[in-house]
N, CA, C and O atoms as a GROMACS GRO file, in nm:
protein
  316
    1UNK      N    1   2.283 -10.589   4.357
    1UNK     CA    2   2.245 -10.453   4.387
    1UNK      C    3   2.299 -10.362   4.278
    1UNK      O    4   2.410 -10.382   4.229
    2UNK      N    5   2.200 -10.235   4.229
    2UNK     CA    6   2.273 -10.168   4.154
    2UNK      C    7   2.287 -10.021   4.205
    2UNK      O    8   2.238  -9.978   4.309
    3UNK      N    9   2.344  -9.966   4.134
    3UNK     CA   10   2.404  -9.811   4.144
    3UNK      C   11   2.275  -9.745   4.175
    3UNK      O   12   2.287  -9.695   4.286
    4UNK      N   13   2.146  -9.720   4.123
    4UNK     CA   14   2.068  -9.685   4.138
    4UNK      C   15   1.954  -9.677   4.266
    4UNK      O   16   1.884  -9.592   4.322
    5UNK      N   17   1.983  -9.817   4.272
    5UNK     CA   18   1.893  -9.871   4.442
    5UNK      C   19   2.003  -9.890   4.548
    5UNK      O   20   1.986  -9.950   4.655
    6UNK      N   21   2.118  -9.833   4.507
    6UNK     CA   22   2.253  -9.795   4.633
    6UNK      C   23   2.245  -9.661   4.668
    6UNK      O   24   2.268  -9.631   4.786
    7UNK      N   25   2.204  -9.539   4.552
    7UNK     CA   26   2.226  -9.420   4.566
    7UNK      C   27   2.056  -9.390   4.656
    7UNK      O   28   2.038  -9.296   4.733
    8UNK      N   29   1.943  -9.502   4.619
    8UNK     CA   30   1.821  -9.440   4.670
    8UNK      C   31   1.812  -9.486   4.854
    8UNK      O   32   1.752  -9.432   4.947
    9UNK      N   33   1.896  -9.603   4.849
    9UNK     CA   34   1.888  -9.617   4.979
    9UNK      C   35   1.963  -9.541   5.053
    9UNK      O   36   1.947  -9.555   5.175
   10UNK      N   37   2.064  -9.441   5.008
   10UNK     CA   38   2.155  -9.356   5.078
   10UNK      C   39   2.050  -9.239   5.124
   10UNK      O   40   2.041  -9.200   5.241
   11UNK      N   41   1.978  -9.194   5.026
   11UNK     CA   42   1.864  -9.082   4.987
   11UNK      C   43   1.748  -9.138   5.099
   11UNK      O   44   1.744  -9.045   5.180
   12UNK      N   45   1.662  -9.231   5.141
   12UNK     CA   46   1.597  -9.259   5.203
   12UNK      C   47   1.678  -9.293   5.360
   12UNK      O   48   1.599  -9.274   5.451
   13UNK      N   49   1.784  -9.329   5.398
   13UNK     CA   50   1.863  -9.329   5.454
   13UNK      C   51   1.861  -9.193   5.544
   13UNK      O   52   1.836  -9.187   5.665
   14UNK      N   53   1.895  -9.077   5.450
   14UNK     CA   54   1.890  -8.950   5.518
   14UNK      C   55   1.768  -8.867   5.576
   14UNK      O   56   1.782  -8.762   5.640
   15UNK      N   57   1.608  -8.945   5.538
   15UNK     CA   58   1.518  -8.921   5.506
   15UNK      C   59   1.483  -8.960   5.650
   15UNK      O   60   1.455  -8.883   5.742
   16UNK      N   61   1.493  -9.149   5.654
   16UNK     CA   62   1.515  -9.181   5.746
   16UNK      C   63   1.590  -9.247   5.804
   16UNK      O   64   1.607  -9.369   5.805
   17UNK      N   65   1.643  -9.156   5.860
   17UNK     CA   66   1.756  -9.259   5.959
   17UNK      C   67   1.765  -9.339   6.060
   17UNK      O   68   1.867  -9.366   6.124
   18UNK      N   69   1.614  -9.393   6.079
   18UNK     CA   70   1.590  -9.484   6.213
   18UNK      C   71   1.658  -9.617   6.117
   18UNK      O   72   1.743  -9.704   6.134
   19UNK      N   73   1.602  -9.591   6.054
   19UNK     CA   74   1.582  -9.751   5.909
   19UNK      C   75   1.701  -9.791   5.868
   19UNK      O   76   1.781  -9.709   5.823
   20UNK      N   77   1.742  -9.982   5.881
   20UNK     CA   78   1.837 -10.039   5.849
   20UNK      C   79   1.788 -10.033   5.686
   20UNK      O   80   1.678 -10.002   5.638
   21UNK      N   81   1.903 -10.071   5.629
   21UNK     CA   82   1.917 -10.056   5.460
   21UNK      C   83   1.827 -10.164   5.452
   21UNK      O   84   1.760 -10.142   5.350
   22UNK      N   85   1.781 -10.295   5.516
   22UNK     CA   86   1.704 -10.372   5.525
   22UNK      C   87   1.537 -10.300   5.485
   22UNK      O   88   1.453 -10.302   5.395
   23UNK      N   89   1.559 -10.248   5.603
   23UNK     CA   90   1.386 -10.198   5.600
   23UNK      C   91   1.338 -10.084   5.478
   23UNK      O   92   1.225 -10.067   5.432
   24UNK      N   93   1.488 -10.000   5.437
   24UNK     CA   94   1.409  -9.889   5.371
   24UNK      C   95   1.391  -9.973   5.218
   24UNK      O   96   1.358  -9.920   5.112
   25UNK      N   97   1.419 -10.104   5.238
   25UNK     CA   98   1.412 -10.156   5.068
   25UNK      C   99   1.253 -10.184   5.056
   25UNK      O  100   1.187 -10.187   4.952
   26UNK      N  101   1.198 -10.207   5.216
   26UNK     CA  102   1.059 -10.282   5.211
   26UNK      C  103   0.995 -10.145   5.255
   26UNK      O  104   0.875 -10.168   5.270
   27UNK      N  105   1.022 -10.005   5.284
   27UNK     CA  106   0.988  -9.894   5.319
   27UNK      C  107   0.843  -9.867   5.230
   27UNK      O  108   0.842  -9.914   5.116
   28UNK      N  109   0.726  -9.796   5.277
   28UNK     CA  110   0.639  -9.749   5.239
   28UNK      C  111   0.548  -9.667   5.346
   28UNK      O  112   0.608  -9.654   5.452
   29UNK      N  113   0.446  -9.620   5.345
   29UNK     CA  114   0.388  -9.502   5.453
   29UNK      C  115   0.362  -9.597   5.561
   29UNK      O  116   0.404  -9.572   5.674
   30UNK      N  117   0.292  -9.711   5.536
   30UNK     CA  118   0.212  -9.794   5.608
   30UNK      C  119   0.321  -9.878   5.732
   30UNK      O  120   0.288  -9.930   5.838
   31UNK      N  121   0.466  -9.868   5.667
   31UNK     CA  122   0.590  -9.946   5.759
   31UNK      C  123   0.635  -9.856   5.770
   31UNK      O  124   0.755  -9.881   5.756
   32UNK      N  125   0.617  -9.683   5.802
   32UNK     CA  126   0.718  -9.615   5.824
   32UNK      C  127   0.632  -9.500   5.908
   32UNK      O  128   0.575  -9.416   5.838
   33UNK      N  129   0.624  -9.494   5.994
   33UNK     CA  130   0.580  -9.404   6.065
   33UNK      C  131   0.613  -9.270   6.067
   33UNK      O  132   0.516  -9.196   6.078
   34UNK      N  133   0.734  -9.211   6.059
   34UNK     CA  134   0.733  -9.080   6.019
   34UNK      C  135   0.732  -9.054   5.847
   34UNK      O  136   0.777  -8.947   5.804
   35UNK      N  137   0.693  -9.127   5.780
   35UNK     CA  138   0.638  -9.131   5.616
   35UNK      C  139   0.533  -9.026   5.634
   35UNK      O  140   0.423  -9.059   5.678
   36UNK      N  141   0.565  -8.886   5.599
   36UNK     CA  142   0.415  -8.835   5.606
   36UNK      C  143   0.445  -8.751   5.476
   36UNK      O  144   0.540  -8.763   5.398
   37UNK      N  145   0.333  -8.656   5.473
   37UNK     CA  146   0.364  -8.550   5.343
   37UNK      C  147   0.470  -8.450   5.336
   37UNK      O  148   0.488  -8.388   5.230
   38UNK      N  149   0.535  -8.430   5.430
   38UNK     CA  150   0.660  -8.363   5.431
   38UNK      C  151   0.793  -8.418   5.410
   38UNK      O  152   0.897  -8.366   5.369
   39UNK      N  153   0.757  -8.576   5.461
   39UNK     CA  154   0.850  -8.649   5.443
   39UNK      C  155   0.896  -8.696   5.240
   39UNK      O  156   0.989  -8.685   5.161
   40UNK      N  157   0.769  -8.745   5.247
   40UNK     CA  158   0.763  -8.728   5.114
   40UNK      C  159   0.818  -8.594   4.993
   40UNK      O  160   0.858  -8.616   4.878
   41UNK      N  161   0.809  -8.506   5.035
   41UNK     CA  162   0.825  -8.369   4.964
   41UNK      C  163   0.986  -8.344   4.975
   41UNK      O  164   1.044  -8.290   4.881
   42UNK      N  165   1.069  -8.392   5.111
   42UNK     CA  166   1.163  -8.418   5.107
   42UNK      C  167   1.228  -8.506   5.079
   42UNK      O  168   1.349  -8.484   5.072
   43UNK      N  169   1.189  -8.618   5.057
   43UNK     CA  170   1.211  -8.741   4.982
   43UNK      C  171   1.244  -8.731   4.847
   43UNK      O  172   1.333  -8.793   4.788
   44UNK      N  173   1.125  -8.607   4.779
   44UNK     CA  174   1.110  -8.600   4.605
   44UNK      C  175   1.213  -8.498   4.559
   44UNK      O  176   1.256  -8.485   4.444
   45UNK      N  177   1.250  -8.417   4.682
   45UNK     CA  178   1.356  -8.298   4.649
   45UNK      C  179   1.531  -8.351   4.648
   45UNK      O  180   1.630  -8.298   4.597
   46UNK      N  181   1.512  -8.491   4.736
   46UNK     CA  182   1.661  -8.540   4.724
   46UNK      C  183   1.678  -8.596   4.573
   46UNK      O  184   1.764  -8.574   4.487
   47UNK      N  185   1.569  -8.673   4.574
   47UNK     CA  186   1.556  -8.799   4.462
   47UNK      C  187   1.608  -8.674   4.308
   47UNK      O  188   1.703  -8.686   4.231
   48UNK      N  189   1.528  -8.594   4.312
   48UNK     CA  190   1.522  -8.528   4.196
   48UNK      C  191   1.683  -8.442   4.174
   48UNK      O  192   1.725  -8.410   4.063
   49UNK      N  193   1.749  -8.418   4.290
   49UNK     CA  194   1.881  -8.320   4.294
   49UNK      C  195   1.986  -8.462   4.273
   49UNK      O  196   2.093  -8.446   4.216
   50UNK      N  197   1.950  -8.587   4.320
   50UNK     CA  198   2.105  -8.720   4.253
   50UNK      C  199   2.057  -8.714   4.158
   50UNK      O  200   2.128  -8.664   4.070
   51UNK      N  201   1.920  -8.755   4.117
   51UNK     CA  202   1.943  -8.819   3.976
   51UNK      C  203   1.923  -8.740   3.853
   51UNK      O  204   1.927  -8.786   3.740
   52UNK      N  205   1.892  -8.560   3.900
   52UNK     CA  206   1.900  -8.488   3.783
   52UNK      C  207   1.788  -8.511   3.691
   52UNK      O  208   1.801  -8.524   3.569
   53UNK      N  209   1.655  -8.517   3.767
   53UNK     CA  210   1.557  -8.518   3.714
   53UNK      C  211   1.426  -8.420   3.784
   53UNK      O  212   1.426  -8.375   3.899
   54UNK      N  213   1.338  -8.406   3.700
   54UNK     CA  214   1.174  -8.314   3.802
   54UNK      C  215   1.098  -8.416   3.783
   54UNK      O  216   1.083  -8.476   3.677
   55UNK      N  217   1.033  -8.444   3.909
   55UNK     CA  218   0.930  -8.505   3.942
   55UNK      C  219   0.802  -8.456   3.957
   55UNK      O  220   0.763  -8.432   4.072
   56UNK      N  221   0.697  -8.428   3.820
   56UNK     CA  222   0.588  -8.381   3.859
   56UNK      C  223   0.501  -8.408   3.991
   56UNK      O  224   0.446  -8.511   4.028
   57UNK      N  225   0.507  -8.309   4.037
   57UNK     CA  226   0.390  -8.313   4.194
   57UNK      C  227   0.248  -8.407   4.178
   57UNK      O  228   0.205  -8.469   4.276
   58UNK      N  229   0.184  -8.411   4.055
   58UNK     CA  230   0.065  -8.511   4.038
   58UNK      C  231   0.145  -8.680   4.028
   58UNK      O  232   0.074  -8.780   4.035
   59UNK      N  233   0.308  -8.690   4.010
   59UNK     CA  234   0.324  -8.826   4.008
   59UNK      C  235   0.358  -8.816   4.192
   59UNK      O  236   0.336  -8.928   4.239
   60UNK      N  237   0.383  -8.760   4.253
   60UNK     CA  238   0.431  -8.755   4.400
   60UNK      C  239   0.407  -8.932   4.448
   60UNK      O  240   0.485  -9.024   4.470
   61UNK      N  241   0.238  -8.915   4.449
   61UNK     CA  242   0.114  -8.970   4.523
   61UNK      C  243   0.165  -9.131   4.474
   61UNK      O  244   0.157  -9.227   4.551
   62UNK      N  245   0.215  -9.141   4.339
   62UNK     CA  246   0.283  -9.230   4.284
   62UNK      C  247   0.427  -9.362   4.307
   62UNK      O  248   0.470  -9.459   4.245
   63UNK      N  249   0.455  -9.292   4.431
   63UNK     CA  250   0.591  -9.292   4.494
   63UNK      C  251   0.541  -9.330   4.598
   63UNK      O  252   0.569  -9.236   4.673
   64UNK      N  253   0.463  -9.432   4.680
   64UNK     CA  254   0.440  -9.494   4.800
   64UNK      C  255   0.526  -9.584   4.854
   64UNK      O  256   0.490  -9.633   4.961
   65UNK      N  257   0.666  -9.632   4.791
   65UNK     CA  258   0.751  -9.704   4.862
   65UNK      C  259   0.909  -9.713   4.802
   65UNK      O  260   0.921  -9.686   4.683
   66UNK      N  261   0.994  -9.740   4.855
   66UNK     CA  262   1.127  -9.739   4.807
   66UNK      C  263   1.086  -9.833   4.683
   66UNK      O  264   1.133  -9.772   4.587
   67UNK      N  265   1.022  -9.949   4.634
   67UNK     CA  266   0.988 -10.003   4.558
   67UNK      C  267   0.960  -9.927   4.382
   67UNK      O  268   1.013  -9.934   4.272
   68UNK      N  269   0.849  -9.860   4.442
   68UNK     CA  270   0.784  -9.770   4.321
   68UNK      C  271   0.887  -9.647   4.293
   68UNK      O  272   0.905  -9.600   4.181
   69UNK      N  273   0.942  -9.609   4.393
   69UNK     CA  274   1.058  -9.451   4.388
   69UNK      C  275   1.122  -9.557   4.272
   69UNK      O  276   1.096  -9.549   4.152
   70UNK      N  277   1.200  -9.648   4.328
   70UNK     CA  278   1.319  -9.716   4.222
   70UNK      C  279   1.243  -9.750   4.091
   70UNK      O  280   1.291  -9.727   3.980
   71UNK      N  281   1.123  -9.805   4.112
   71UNK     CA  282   1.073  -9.805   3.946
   71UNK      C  283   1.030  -9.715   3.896
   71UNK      O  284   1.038  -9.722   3.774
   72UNK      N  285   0.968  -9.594   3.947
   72UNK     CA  286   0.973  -9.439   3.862
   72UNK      C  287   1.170  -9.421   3.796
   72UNK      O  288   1.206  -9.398   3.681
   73UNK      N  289   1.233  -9.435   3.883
   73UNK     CA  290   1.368  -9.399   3.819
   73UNK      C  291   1.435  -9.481   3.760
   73UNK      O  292   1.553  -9.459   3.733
   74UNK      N  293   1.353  -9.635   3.717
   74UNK     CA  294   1.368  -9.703   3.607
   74UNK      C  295   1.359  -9.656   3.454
   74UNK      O  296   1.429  -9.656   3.353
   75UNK      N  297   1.207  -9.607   3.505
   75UNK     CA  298   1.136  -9.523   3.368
   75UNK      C  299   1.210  -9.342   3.347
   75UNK      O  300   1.226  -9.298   3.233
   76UNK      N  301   1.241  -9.273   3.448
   76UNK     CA  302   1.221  -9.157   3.425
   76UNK      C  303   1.382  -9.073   3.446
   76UNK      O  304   1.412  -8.955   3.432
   77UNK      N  305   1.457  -9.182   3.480
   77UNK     CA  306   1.615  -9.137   3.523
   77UNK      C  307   1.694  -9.117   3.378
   77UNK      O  308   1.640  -9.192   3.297
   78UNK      N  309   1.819  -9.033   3.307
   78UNK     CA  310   1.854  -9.041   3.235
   78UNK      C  311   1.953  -9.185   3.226
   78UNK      O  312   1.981  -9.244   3.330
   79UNK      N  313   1.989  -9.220   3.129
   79UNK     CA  314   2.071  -9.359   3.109
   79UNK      C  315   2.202  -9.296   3.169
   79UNK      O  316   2.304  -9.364   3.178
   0.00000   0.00000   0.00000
């Protein structure tokens, strides 16, 4: 596990808190029932205030699962 997919599961964690650290790794709209567009919008406002980055609103749509969040902040997080 790294620093990165420790700090996002804390972040989805708060997002949702029904979800064992188990589930939010396999998390996406389709396994998450309160996943909606607000959820999301609050999702992009945590993500962006840890890791000190802006997340353009056209990549949002981009971000369908704890999966893709962690590989956008592969590509887009500072080192």
């Amino acid at each position: 596990m790294n620093d990165v997919s420790d700090r996002l599961v804390k972040i989805f964690a708060a997002i949702f808190p029904e979800l064992t650290p188990e589930e939010i790794r396999v998390a996406s709209p389709a396994s998450v029932a309160a996943w909606n567009s607000l959820a999301t919008i609050n999702l992009v406002s945590l993500v962006e205030e840890e890791f000190g980055i802006d997340i353009p609103p056209d990549r949002f749509e981009d971000l369908g699962s704890f999966e893709l969040v962690l590989e956008y902040l592969s590509e887009a997080a500072p080192a």
